[in-house]
C-alpha positions in Angstrom: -25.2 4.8 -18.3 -23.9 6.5 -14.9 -20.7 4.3 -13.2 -23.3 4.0 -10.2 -26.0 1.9 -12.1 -23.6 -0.8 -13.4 -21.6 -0.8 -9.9 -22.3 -4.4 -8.6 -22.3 -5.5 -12.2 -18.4 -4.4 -12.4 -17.4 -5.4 -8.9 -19.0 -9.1 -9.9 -16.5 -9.2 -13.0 -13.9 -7.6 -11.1 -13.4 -9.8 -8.7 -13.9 -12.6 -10.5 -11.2 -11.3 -13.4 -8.6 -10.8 -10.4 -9.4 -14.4 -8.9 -8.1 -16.3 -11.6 -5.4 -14.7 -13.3 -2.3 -17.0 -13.3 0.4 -16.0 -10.9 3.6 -16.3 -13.0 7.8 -15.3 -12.0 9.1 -11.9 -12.9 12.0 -12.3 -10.8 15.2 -13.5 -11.1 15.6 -14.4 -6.9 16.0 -18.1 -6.0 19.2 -17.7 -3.4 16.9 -16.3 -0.5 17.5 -17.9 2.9 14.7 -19.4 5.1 13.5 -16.0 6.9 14.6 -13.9 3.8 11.6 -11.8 2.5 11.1 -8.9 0.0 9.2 -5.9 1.6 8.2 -2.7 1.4 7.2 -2.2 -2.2 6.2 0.9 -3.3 4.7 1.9 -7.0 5.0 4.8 -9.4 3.4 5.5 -12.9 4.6 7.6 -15.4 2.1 10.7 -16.5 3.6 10.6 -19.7 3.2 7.2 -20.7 0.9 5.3 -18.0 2.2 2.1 -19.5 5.7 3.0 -17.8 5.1 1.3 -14.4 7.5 1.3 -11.8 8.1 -0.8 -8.5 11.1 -0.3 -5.9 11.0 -2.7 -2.8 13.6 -3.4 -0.3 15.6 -6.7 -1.4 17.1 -9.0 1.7 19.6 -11.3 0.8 23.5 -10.7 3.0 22.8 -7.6 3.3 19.5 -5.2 2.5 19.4 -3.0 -0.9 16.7 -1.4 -2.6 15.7 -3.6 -6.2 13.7 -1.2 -9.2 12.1 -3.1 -12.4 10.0 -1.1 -14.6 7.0 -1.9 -17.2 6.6 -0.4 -20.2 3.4 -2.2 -21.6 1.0 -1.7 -18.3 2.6 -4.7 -16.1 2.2 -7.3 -18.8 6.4 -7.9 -18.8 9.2 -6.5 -16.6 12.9 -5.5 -17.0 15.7 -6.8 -15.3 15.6 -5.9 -11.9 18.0 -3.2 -10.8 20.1 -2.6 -7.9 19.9 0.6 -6.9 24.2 1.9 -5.9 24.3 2.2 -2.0 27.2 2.8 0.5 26.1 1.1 3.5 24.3 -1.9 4.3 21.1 -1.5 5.5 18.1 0.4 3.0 14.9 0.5 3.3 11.6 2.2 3.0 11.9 3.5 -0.6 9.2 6.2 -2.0 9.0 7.2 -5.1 7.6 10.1 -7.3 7.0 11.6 -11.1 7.2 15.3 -11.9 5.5 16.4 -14.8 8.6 16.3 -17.4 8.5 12.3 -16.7 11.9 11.8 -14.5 11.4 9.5 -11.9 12.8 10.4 -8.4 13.8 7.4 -5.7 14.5 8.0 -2.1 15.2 5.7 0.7 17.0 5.2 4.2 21.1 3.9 3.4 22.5 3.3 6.8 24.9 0.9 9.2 24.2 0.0 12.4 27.4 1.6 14.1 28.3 3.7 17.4 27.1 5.9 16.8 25.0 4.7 14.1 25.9 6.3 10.5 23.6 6.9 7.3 21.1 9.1 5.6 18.2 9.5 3.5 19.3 9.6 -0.2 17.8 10.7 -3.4 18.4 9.4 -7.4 17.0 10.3 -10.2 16.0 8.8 -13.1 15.6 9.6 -17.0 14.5 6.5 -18.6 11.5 5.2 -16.3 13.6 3.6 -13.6 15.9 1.3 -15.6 19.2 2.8 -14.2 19.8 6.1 -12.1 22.1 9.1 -11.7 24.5 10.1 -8.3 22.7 9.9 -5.1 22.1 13.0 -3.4 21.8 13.5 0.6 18.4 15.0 1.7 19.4 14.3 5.4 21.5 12.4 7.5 21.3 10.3 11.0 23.3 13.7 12.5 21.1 16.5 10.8 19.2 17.5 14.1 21.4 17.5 17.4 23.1 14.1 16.7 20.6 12.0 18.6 17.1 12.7 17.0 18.4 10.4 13.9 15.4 12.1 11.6 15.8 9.8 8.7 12.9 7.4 9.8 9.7 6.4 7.1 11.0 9.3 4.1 7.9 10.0 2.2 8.8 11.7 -1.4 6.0 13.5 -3.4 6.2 15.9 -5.9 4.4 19.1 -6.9 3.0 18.1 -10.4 0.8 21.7 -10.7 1.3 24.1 -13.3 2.0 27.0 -10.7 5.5 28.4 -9.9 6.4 25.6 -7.3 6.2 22.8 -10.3 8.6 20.7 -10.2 9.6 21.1 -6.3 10.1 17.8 -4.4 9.4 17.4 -1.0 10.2 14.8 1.7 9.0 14.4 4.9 10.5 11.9 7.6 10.4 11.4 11.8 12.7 10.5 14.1 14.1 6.3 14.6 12.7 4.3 16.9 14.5 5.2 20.4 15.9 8.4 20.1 15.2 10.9 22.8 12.6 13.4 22.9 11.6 16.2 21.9 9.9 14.2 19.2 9.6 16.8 15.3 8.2 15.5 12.2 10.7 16.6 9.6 10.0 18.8 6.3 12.8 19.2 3.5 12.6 20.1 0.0 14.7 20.3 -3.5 14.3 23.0 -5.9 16.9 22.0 -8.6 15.8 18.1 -9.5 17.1 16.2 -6.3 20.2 17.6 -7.0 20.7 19.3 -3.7 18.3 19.2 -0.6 18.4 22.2 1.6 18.2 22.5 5.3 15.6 20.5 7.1 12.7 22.2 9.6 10.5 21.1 11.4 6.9 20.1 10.2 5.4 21.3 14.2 5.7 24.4 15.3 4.4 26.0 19.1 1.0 24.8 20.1 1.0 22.1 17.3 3.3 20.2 18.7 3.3 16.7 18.1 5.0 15.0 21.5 4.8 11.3 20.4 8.1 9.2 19.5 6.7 8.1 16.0 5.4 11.2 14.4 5.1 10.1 11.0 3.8 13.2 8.7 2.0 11.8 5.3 2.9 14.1 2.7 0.7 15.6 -0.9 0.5 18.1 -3.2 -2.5 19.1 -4.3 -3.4 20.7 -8.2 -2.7 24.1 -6.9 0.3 23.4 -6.1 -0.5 23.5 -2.1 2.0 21.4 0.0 0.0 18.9 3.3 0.6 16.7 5.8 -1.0 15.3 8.6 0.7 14.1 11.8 -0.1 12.9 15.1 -0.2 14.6 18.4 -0.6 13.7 22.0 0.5 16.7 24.2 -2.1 16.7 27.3 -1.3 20.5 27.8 -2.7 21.4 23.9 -5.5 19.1 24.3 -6.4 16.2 26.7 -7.0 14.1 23.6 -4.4 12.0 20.6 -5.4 14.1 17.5 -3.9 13.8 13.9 -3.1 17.7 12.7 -2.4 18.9 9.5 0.2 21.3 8.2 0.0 23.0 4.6 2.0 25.2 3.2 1.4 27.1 -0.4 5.2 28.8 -0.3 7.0 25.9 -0.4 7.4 25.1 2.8 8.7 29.3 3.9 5.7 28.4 6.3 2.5 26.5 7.9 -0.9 26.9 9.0 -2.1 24.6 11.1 -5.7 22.8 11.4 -7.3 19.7 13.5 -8.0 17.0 11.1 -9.7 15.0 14.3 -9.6 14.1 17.7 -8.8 10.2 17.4 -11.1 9.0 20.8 -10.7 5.4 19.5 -9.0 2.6 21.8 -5.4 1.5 21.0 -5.0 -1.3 18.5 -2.8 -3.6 20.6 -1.3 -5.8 17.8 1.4 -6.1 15.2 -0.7 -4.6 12.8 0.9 -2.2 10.6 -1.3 0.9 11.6 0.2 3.4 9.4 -1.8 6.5 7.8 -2.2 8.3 4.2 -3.4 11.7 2.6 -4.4 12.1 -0.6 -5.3 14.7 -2.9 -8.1 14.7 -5.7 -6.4 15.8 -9.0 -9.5 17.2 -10.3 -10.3 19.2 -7.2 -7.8 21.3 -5.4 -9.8 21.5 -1.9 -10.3 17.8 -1.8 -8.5 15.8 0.5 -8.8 12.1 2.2 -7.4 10.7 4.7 -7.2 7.3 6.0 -5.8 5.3 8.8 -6.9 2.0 11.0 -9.0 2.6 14.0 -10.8 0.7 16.5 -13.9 2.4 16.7 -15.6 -1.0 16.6 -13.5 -2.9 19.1 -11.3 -4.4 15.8 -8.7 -2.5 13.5 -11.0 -1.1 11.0 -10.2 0.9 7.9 -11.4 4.7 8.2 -12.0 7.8 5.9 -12.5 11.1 6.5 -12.9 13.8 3.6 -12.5 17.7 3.4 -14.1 19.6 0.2 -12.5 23.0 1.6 -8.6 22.4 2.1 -8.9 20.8 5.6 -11.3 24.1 7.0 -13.5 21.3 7.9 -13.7 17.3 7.9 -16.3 14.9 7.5 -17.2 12.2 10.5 -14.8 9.1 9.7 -16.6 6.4 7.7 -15.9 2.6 7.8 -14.2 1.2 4.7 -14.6 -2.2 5.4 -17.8 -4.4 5.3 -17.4 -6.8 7.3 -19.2 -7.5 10.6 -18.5 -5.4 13.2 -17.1 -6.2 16.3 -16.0 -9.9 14.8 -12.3 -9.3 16.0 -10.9 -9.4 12.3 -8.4 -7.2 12.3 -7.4 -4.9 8.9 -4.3 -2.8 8.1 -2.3 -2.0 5.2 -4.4 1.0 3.9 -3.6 2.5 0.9 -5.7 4.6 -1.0 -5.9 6.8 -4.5 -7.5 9.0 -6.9 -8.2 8.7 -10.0 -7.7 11.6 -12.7 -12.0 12.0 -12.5 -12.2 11.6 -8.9 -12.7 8.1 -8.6 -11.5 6.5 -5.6 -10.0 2.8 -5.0 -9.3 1.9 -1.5 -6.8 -0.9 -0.6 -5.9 -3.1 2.6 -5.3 -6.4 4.3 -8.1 -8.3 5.0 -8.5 -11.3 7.3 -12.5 -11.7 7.7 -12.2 -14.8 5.6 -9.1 -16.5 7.7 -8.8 -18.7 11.0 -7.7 -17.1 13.9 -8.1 -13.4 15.2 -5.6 -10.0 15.5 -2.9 -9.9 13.3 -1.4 -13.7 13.6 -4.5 -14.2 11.1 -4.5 -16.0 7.2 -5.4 -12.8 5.0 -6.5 -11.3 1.5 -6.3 -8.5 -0.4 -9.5 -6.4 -0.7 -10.6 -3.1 -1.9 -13.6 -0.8 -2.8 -14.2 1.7 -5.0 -16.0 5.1 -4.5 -17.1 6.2 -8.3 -17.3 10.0 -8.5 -21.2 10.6 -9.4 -21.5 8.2 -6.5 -21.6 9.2 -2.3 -21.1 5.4 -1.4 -18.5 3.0 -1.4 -19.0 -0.4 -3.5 -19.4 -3.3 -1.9 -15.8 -4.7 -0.6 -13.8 -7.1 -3.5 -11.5 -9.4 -3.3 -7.9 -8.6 -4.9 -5.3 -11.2 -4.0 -6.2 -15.0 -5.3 -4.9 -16.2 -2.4 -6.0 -16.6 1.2 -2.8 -16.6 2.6 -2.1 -18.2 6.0 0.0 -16.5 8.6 4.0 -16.5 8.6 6.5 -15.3 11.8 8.5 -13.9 9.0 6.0 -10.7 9.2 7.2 -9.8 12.7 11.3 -9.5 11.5 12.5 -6.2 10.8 11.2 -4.5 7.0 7.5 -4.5 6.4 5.0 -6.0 4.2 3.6 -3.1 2.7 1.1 -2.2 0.4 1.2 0.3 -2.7 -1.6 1.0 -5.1 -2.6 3.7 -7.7 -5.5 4.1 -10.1 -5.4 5.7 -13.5 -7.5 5.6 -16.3 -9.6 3.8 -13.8 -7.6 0.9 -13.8 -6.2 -0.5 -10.7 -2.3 -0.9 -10.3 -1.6 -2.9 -7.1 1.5 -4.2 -5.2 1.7 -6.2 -1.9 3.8 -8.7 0.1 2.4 -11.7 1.3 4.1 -15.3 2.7 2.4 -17.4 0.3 5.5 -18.8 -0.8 7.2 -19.3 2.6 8.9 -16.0 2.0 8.1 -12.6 2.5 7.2 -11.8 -1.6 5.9 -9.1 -3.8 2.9 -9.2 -5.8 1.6 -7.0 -8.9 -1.7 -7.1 -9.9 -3.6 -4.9 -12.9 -7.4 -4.7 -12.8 -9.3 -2.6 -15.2 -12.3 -1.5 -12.8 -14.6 -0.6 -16.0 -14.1 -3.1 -18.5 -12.8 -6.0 -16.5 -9.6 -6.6 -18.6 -6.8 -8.0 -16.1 -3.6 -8.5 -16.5 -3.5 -11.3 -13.8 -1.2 -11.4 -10.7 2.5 -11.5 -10.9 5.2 -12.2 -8.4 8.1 -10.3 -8.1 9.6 -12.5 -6.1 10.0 -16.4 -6.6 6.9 -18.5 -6.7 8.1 -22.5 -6.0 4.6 -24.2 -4.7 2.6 -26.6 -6.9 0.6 -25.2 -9.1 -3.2 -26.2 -8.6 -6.0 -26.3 -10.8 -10.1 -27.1 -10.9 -11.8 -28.5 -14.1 -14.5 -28.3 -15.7 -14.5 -24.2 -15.2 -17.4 -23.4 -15.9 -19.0 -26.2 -14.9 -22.6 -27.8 -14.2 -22.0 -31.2 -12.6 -18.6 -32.4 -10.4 -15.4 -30.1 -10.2 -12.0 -32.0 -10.0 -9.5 -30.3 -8.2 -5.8 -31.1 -8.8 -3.6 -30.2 -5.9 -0.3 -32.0 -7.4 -0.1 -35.2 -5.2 -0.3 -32.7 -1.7 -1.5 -34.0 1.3 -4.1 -33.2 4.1 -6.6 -31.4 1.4 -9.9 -28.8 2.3 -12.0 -27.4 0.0 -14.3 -24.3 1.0 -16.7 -23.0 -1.7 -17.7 -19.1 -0.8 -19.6 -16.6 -2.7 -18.1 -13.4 -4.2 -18.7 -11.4 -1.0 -16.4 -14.3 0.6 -19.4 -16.0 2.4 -18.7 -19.8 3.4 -21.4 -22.2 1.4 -19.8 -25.4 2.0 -16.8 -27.4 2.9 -15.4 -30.6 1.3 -12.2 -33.2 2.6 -12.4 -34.7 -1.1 -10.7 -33.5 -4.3 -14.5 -33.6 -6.1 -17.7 -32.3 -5.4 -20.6 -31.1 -7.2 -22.1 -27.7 -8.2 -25.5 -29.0 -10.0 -27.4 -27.6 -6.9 -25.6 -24.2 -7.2 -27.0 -21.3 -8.8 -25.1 -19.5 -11.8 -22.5 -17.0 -11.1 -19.1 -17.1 -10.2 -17.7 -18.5 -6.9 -14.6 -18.5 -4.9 -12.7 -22.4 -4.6 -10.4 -22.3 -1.7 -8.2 -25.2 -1.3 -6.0 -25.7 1.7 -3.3 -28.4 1.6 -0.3 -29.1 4.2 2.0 -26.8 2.1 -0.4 -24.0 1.1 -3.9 -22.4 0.6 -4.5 -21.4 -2.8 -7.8 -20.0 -4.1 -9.4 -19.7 -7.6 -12.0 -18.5 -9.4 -14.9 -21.1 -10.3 -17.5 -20.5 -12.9 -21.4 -21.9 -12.6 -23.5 -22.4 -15.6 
């Protein structure tokens, strides 16, 4: 039976597999400070052994570091979390890749505010699936271009993982920090040897695909063939009267570009906190297929968009809406993250606030996703991830980001996140098999200190108890898989005997958090 006849069948048991897992510890952390968070995560799997799991994130406690703990049996336990060695004080935005041999490559920001400020983006290496790493390398620093430009902003690390002569070759891409002055480069450097030496940087524009803005963040892949991307931004009125995202690719390494117009983005400005950031990916099985995605607001609300080529970026399809819910119902979305499968599946990823109060960014939110199969031309319907609705903190607008990181092998789903469920800025890790329905439930990288709460009977035919551990000022919502609101209670009890069978979403809001679980009809 084709994936696409048994579609809703799987998202049902998908979604209701991910809704009640248990959330359970898998860090060490309780010395966090009111305002402390842990952001930024960012996930890697193994091609050798896709039980080896990796996840760096950026760790905030006197000072900032970057934190590794790896998995060698598919999620289901973690090893002691691993400070990576840094000289400075400040590190963030970590990325991560696997050649083919399975060493595991790291790179991140290491800097200290100074006059003028000091740092660079570093590389490490690792043999033994992220449990402990080798000498750091430079692959540019705050003084590379001019002394002012300070190109070590957003590093993105991929690897070339063909069988062609560039296998092997890493490649980083980063932009310029927030208030240096123009002109404004997307920056392109590579290693040859194994991240043991980075050689000079250029630039990723070049003369009449400039990219003129102050953020020009360039997402990096490497397709099968070995071909190197990235797509840009660009808003130079005298090149074209319009913002556009470009794409550079390179099939020497980098020696040099050609140059194509992914699109002409004509939406209005998202004018929010959302984190609006961008991705490219390539199809493993396909060498001239490419996706991109990024958060537009087509629509009038920050929606999540696609565009596809089938013929290395010659030409793009019309961008596509992700997202499913209403349009125009000022629910914002961000935090896209997408990936391939080995087959050509495709998971999409991103935060999701049609279910919360309030509008724009300052909004409760889940995780959700859909999945394109490959003998399919349409997106499921969207799923929940997260099992929490999780109401809005101020802690997202300090510095280091909530992030989002996904991949998808063997067509199971391997997910991190940060949400403020907790009061702090945490990481999650989730594992959904998207066939079978076997989940590894979610898991919290960071500490997890609220009551536990739980429903019983489940399943159940007549009245549900809840038990919310003695908390106060308690809300019940019962909504349907697709996250549509049925009804609401103010009591710990109610009945399900006029429900039809299935499975159904219990959210429960008290006056220290809003928790949601999975509730079985029958």
């Amino acid at each position: 039976m084709k994936k696409t006849r048994i579609l809703q069948f799987i998202v049902v048991l998908l979604i209701g597999s991910s809704a009640c897992a248990q959330i359970t510890d898998i860090s060490t952390d309780t010395d966090l400070g009111t305002g402390a968070f842990e952001g930024e995560p960012y996930l890697a799997i193994n091609p050798l052994n896709p039980q080896n799991i990796v996840v760096a994130w950026m760790h905030v406690s006197s000072s900032r570091s970057i934190r590794v703990r790896s998995s060698f049996n598919g999620g289901q336990t973690w090893s002691t979390p691993y400070d990576v060695p840094h000289f400075w004080i400040n590190e963030g935005d970590p990325t991560m890749a696997f050649d083919n041999s399975g060493n595991l490559f790291l790179c991140f920001i290491d800097h200290k505010n100074a006059i003028p400020d000091t740092g660079a983006v570093y590389s490490f290496k690792s043999t033994d699936g992220g449990l402990t790493w080798g000498n750091r390398a430079e692959v540019i620093n705050m003084a590379a271009d001019s002394g002012s430009h300070q190109p070590v902003d957003r590093p993105w690390l991929v690897c070339d993982r063909s069988s062609g002569s560039l296998q092997g070759t890493l490649y980083v891409t980063t932009k310029p920090a927030s208030g240096t002055p123009a002109p404004y480069h997307p920056y392109f450097i590579k290693s040859t040897d194994g991240a043991q030496t980075w050689q000079p940087f250029r630039y990723v524009d070049s003369t009449g695909w400039l990219s003129a803005l102050p953020t020009p963040l360039a997402v990096p892949v490497v397709s099968s063939n070995g071909t190197f991307y990235c797509i840009y931004p660009s808003y130079l009125p005298s090149q074209n009267p319009l913002p556009r995202y470009l794409m550079a690719s390179s099939a020497n390494g980098g020696t040099s570009f050609n140059y194509s117009v992914v699109m002409n983005n004509t939406s209005p400005v998202v004018n929010d906190s959302a984190k609006l950031g961008w991705q490219l990916i390539a199809n493993p099985s396909n060498a001239n297929h490419l996706a991109f995605f990024n958060i537009k607001a087509t629509y009038g609300d920050a929606d999540v968009f696609m565009t596809e080529t089938y013929n290395a970026g010659i030409t793009w399809s019309t961008p596509i809406r992700i997202n499913d819910d209403v349009l125009g119902n000022d629910k914002m979305q961000d935090l896209v993250w997408a990936s391939f499968d080995s087959d050509s599946d495709l998971v999409v990823c991103w935060r999701d606030r049609r279910n919360g109060a309030g509008v724009g960014y300052a909004a409760s939110s889940q995780i959700f996703g859909a999945v394109r199969w490959k003998d399919s031309i349409n997106f499921s319907p969207n799923f929940i991830i997260s099992d929490t609705l999780v109401a809005y903190n101020n802690i997202l607008l300090q510095g280091g980001n909530d992030f989002l990181s996904q991949r998808v092998q063997n067509d199971t789903l391997y997910i991190v996140w940060g949400d403020t469920r907790t009061g702090f800025l945490n990481i999650w890790f989730d594992k959904i098999a998207l066939v079978n329905n076997i989940s590894n439930g979610i898991i919290n990288i960071a500490h997890d200190k609220l009551p536990f709460i739980e429903i019983y009977p489940n399943p159940a035919n007549g009245i549900v108890q809840v038990n919310t551990n003695n908390q106060k000022n308690v809300s019940i919502e019962l909504r349907s898989l697709r996250g549509e609101l049925i009804r609401e209670y103010s009591t710990n009890s109610f009945s399900v005997s006029n429900l039809e069978n299935g499975v159904y979403f219990v959210i429960v809001k008290t006056d220290k958090q809003i928790s949601t679980r999975k509730l079985v009809k029958q």
